[in-house]
C-alpha positions in Angstrom: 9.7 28.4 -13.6 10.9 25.1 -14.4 12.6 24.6 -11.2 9.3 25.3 -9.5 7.7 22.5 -11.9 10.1 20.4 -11.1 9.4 20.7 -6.6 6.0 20.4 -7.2 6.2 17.2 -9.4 8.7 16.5 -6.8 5.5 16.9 -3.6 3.5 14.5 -5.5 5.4 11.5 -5.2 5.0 10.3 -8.5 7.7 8.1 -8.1 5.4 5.9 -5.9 3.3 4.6 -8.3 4.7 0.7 -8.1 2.5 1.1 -5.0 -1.0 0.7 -7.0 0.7 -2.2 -9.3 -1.2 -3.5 -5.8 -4.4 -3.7 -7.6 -3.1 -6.6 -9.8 -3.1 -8.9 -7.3 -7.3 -8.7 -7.0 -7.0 -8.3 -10.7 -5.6 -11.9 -10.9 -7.3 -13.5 -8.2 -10.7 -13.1 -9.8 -9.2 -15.4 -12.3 -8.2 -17.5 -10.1 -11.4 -17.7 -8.1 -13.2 -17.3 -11.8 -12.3 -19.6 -13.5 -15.1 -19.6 -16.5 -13.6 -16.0 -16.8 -9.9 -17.3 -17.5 -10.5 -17.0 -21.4 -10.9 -13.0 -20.8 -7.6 -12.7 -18.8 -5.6 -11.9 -22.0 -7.7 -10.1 -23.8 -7.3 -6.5 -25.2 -10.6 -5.3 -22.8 -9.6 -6.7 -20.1 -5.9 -5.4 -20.4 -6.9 -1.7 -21.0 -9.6 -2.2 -18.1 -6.6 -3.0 -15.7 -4.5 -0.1 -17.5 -7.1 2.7 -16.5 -8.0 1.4 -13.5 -3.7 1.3 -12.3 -4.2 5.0 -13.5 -7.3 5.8 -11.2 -5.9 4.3 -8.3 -2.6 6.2 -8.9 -3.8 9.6 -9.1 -6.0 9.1 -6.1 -3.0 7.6 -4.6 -1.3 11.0 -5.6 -4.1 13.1 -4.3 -3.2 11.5 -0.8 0.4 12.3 -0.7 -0.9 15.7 -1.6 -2.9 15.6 1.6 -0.1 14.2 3.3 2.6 16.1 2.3 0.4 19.5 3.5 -0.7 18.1 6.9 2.8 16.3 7.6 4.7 19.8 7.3 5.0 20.9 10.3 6.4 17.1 11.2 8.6 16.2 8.3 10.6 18.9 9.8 12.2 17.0 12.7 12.8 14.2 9.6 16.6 13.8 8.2 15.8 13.7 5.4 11.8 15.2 5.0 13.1 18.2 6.3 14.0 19.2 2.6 10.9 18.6 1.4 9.6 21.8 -1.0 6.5 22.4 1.5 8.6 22.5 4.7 11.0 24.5 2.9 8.0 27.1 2.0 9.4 26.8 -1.4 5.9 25.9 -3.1 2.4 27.0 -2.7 -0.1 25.2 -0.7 -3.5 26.3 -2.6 -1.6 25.1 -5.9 -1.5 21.5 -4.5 -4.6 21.9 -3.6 -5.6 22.5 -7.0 -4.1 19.6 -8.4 -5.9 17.2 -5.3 -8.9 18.5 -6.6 -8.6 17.9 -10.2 -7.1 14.4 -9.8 -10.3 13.5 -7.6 -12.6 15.2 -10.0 -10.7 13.4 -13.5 -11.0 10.2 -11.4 -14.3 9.7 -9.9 -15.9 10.9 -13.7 -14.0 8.5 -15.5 -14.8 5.5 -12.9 -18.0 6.3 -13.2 -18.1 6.5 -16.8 -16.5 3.1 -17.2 -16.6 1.0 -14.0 -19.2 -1.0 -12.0 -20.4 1.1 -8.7 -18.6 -1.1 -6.5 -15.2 -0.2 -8.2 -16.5 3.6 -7.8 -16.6 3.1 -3.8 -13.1 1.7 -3.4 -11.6 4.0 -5.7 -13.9 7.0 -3.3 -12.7 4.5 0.3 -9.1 4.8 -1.1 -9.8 8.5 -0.7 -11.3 8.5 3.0 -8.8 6.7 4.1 -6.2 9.2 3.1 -8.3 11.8 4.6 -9.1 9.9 8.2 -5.7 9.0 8.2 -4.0 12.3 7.8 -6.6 15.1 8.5 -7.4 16.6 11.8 -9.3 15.9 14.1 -8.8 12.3 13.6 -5.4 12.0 11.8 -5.2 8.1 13.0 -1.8 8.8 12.1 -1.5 9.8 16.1 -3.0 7.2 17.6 -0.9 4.3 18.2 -1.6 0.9 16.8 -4.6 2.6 15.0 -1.8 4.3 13.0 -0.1 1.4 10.9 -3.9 -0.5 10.8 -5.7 2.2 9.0 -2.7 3.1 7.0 -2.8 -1.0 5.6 -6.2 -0.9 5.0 -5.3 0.5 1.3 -3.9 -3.4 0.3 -7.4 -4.8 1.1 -8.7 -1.4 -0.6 -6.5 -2.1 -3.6 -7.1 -5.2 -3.9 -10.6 -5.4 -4.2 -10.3 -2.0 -6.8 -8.4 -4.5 -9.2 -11.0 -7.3 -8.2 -13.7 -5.4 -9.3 -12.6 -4.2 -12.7 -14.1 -7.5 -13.9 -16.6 -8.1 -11.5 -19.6 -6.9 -9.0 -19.7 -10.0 -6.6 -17.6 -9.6 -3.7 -14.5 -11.8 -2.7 -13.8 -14.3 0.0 -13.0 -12.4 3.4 -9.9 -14.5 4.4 -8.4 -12.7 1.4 -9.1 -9.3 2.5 -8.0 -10.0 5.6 -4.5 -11.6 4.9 -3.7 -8.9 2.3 -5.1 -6.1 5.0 -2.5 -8.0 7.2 0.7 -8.3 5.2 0.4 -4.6 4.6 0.1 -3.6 8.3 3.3 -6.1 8.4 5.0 -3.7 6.4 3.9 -0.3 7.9 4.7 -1.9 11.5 8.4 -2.4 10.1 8.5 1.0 8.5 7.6 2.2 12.6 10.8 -0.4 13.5 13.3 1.1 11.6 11.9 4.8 12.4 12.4 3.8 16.4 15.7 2.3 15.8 17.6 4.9 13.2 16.0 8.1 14.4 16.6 10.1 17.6 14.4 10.0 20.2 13.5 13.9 19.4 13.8 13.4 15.5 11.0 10.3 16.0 8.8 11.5 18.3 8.3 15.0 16.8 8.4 13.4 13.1 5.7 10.9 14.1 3.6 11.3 17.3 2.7 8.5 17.9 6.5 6.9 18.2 6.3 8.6 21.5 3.8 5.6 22.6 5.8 2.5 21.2 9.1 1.1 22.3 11.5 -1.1 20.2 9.7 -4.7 21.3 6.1 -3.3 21.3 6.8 -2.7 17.6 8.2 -5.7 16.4 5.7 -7.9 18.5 2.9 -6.2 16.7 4.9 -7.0 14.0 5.3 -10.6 14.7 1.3 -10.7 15.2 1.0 -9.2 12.2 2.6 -12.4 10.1 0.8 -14.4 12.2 -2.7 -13.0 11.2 -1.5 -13.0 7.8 -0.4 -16.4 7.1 -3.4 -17.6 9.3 -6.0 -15.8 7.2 -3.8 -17.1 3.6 -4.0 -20.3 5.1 -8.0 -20.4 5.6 -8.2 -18.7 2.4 -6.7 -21.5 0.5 -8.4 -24.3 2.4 -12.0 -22.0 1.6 -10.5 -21.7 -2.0 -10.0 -25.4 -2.4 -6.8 -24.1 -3.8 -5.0 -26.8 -1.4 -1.5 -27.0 -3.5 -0.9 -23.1 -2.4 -0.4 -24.3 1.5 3.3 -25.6 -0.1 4.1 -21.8 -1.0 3.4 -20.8 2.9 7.2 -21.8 4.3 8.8 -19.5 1.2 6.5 -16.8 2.0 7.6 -17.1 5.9 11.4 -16.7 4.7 10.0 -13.7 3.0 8.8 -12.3 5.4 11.6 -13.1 8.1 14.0 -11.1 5.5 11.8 -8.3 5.6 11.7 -8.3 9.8 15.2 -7.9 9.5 15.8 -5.8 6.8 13.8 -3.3 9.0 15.7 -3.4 12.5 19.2 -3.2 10.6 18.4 -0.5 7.6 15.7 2.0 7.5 15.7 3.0 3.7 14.5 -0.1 3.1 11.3 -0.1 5.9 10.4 3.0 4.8 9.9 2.6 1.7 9.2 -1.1 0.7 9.6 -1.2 -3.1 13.0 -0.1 -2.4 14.1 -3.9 -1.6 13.2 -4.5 -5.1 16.5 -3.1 -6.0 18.2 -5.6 -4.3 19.0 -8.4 -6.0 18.5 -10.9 -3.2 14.8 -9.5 -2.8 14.1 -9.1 -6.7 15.3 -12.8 -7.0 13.5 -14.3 -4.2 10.3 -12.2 -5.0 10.7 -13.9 -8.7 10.9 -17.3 -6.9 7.5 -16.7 -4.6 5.2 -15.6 -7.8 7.1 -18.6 -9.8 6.1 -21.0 -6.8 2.6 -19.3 -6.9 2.3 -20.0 -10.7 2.9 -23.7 -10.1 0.4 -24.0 -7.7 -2.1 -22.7 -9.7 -1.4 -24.8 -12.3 -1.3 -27.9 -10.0 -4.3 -27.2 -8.1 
């Protein structure tokens, strides 16, 4: 019995969660763009606002895995390593997952509603469709080349604007959206580099379909176009901001992202899953450096 707990803790993914620390970011930049609010930032409220809303956004999160990890089945199989997963193994049961998606959507959506403003609601409820176009046929984006890694990123802008409006109903500056919406496609492009580099041609194309359509420099051009959308829309987002002192962060950000490009064409643990880097102590410390640089500009603007 316990070993049974134990695969279907192991289906949800739990240990994914530092991906909805991504609301912090919208969480922070209200303050930023806020100012009159700044007084609030460290205050008990505020603090157990952001607190419940990280939880929301994870279990949602975890209900999308859970959709995920039933419609990707049949493909994790040609994986390395997803091939062991508990599901393609038939060693759990599909309808209990389902279960648990439905009462992590249900626990969710009543306690956002109970406590957040309706515009929080509808990200938390987008954050969900998203999941759903992007893994569920007949759509499954996942498939469709280019359309794949794009809808996948649009949880950073979804994220983003979920920790944004914890405090908040007015919406944010676009060039925001659009540079986090950006960086995170920049990511998923590179997790679609090192999956056409490491794996097989049969392992990638039957793993993820729409591998088939890409080649090597199709993916890291999009890549390429990627950063350059992102820093663009930073860019105008600074200037709109009048946050002017940021623009000196944009060269360190550029390295970051350089070390990332080719972190995924030589490993592919670390494109495919992002947080990983974190572990390593060059990333961890340069990271550090980028949010230190990012605290001096704020204070300097």
């Amino acid at each position: 019995m316990q070993e049974k707990i134990k695969l279907y803790v192991e289906s949800l993914r739990l240990t994914r969660w530092p991906r909805s620390l991504a609301i912090i970011p919208g969480f922070l930049a209200f303050f930023v763009l806020q100012p009159k609010f700044t007084h609030t930032l460290i205050n008990l409220s505020s603090i157990l606002r952001l607190l419940i809303a990280f939880l929301l956004t994870w279990f949602i999160s975890t209900a999308n895995y859970i959709v995920n990890e039933i419609t990707d089945a049949p493909f994790d199989a040609f994986h390395p390593s997803k091939k062991n997963r508990p599901l393609v193994k038939n060693k759990i049961d599909k309808k209990i997952l389902m279960t648990i998606w439905f009462l992590l959507v249900i626990i969710s959506l009543l306690i956002s509603f109970k406590i957040f403003n309706v515009q929080f609601v509808i990200c938390l409820i987008s954050l969900l469709i998203a999941g759903i176009v992007y893994n569920v046929p007949p759509i499954r984006v996942k498939d469709i080349p280019f359309l794949d890694s794009t809808i996948e990123s649009i949880n950073n802008p979804i994220r983003f604007l979920i920790g944004w409006y914890i405090m908040t109903g007015i919406f944010p500056t676009v060039s925001i959206l659009i540079s986090w919406w950006f960086f995170g496609n920049f990511l998923m492009v590179g997790k679609r580099v090192a999956e056409k580099k490491f794996l097989t041609e049969e392992e990638s194309s039957g793993y993820r379909i729409s591998l088939k359509k890409y080649s090597l420099k199709m993916l890291i051009t999009f890549m390429i176009l990627n950063a350059i959308i992102f820093i663009v829309s930073l860019s105008i987002f600074t200037i709109e901001s009048k946050l002017n002192s940021f623009l000196f962060s944009i060269p360190f950000i550029l390295i970051y992202l350089l070390m990332f490009m080719k972190k995924s064409i030589k490993d592919i643990e670390g494109a495919e899953e992002p947080e990983r880097l974190l572990k390593n102590p060059y990333f961890a410390f340069y990271t550090l450096f980028i949010a230190i640089i990012f605290i001096i500009a704020y204070i300097y603007r």
